[in-house]
N, C-alpha and C positions, 0 to 999 in steps of 0.2 A: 521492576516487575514487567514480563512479558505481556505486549498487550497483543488479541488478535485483530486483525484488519478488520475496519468495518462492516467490510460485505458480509464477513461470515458471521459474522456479531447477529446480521441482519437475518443471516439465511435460519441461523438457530432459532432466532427470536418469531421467525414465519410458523411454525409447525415444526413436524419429525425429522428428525434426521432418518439417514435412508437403512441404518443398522435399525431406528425404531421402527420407522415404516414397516421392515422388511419382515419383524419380529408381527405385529400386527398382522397383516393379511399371512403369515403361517399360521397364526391363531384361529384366525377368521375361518382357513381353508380350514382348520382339524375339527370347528367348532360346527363345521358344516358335513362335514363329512361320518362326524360323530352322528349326526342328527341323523341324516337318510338312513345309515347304518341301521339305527336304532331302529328308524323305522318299515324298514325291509323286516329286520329281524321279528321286530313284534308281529307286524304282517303274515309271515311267514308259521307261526308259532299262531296265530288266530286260523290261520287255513289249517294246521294240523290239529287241535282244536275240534273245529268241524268236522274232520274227518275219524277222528275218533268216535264224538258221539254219532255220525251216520252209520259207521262199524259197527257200534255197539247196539243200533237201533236194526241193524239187520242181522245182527248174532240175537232179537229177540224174536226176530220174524220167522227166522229156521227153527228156533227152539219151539214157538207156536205149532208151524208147520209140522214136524217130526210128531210132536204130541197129537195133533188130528187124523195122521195119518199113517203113523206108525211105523214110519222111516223119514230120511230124509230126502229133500228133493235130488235130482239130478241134475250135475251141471248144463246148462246152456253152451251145446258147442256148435252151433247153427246161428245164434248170435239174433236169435227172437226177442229173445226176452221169458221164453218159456223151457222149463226143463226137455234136453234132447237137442238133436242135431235136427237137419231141414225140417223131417217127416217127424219130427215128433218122438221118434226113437229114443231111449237110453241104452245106447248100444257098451255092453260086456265090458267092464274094465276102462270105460268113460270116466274118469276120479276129479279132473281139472278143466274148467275152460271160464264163464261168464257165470256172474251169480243170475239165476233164472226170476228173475224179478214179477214176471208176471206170473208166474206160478206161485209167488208170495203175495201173490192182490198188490202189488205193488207197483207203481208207474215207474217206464223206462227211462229212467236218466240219460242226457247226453254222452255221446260215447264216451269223450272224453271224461267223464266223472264214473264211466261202470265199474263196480268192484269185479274182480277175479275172485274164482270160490274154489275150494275143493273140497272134496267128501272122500271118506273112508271105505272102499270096496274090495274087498276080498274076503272071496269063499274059495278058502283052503279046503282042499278034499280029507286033511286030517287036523285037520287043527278046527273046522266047524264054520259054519256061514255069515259071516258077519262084513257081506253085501249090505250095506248099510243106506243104499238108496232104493234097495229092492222091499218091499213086504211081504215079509216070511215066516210062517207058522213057525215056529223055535219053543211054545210050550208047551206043545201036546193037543189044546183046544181043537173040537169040531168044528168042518167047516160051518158058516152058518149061526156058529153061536157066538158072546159078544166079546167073548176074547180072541176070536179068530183073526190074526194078524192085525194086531193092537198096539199100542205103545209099550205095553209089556212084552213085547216079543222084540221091539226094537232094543230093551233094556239089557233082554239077554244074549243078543250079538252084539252091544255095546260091551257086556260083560267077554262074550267071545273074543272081539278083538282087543280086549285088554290085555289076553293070551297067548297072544300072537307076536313072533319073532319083530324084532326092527329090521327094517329092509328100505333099500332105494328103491323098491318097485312100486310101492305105493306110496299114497298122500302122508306126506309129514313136513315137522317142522325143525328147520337144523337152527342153529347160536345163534348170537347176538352179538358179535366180535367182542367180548364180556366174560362174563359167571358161566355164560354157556355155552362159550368155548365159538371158534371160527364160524362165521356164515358160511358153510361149503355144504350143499346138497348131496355132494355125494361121499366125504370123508365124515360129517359129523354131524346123522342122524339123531336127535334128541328124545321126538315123540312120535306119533301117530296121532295125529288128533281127531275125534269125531268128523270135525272140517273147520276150517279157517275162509278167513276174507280177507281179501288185499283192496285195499281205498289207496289209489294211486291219484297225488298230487304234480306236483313237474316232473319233469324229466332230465335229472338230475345226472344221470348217466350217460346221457348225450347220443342214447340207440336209437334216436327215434319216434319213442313210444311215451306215453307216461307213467308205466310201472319202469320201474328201476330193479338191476341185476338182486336179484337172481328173479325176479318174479315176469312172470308175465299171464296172459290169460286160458296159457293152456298148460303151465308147471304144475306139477303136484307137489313143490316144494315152497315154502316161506319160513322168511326169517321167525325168530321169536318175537312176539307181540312184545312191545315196548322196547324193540332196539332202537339207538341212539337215532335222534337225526345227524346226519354229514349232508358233506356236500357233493358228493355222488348218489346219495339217496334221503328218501320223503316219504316214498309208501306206511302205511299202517296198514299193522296186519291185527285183526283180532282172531280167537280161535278157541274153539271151546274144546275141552279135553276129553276122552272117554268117560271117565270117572263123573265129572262135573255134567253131562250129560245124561248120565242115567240117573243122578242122583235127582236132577231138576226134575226129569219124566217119574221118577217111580215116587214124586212127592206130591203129582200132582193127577198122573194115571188113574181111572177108575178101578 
């Protein structure tokens, strides 16, 4: 019978051999790397999370909002915190830029956490008014009396731009590289929505900024709310739809 040399007799009898060894710390490293993974991921998945329900809690603030006052606010493109550019203006065909926070009673969040907003604006000289940041007599009401440019009148320019062509020229929202079809703002327009919000997380697309393509704070385009996350993008976008907007106001309108 072959017998081995003592030494190796010995070196066996010490611990692993260096094929066990080597098996070991490959384990060790997947076993570690598993873990951060893991925990990146979940991390990542609790920030989005947050961001949803802050979304959600500002798609209840515009909806308040529009009901008081019988449209909706205008974007912040002067970067206050209040609807309008420097002076306060909502100047013509203004649809995208920073949600106006303080014009919701609401506190300015760090830059880096402000959502992007857009709103619905166009008054077609034929197809009817549905300026949807403006307040506009649309039911016939005297001025002075208490339907005069009311949330009922928001209801029926909501109803007017349900009427209205799809187009790149205004606020909408294109796919979800999915069910509905490519994210491309200008080949595969979807909706028109009332308005949307973008809660931008990382910067996942490496521009810069922390919205991710296609979004930024002065687009009048976003993805469809619940597209996937990757790894080029993170944004949540929530967005309320014509239909689901008037239907909220005229259930709760005087």
């Amino acid at each position: 019978m072959k017998r081995h040399p003592a030494h190796v007799r010995r070196l066996r009898q010490r611990g692993f051999s260096l094929i066990e060894l080597s098996v070991v710390l490959l384990a060790t490293g997947l076993l570690g790397w598993a873990v951060a993974s893991g925990y990146g991921n979940a991390a990542a998945l609790q920030d989005r999370d947050r961001a949803r329900q802050s979304a959600e809690s500002l798609r209840e603030g515009l909806r308040a909002f529009a009901l008081r006052n019988g449209r909706l606010p205008c974007p912040d493109t002067g970067g206050s915190g209040w609807e309008g550019d420097a002076a306060g203006a909502c100047a013509s065909g203004a649809e995208a830029g920073w949600l106006p926070y303080r014009s919701l009673g609401l506190d300015l969040p760090p830059d880096a956490l402000r959502a992007a907003y857009g709103v619905y604006r166009n008054r077609n000289a034929t197809g009817g008014d549905a300026d949807l940041a403006v307040a506009t007599e649309r039911t016939g009401d005297a001025a002075g009396t208490p339907g005069y440019r009311n949330a009922r009148d928001l209801v029926a320019g909501l109803a007017i731009a349900g009427r209205q062509a799809l187009t790149t020229a205004h606020v909408r929202l294109t796919g979800d590289d999915a069910a509905e079809g490519a994210v491309d703002c200008a080949a595969n327009v979807r909706s028109h929505p009332a308005f949307f919000i973008v809660v931008p997380l990382e910067d996942r697309d490496g521009d810069g900024n922390r919205f991710d393509a296609p979004h930024t704070a002065g687009a009048p385009c976003a993805y469809a709310p619940g597209t996937a996350l990757r790894s080029d993008r993170d944004d949540v976008v929530a967005a309320e739809s014509l239909d689901a907007l008037a239907g909220w106001i005229g259930a709760r309108a005087p």
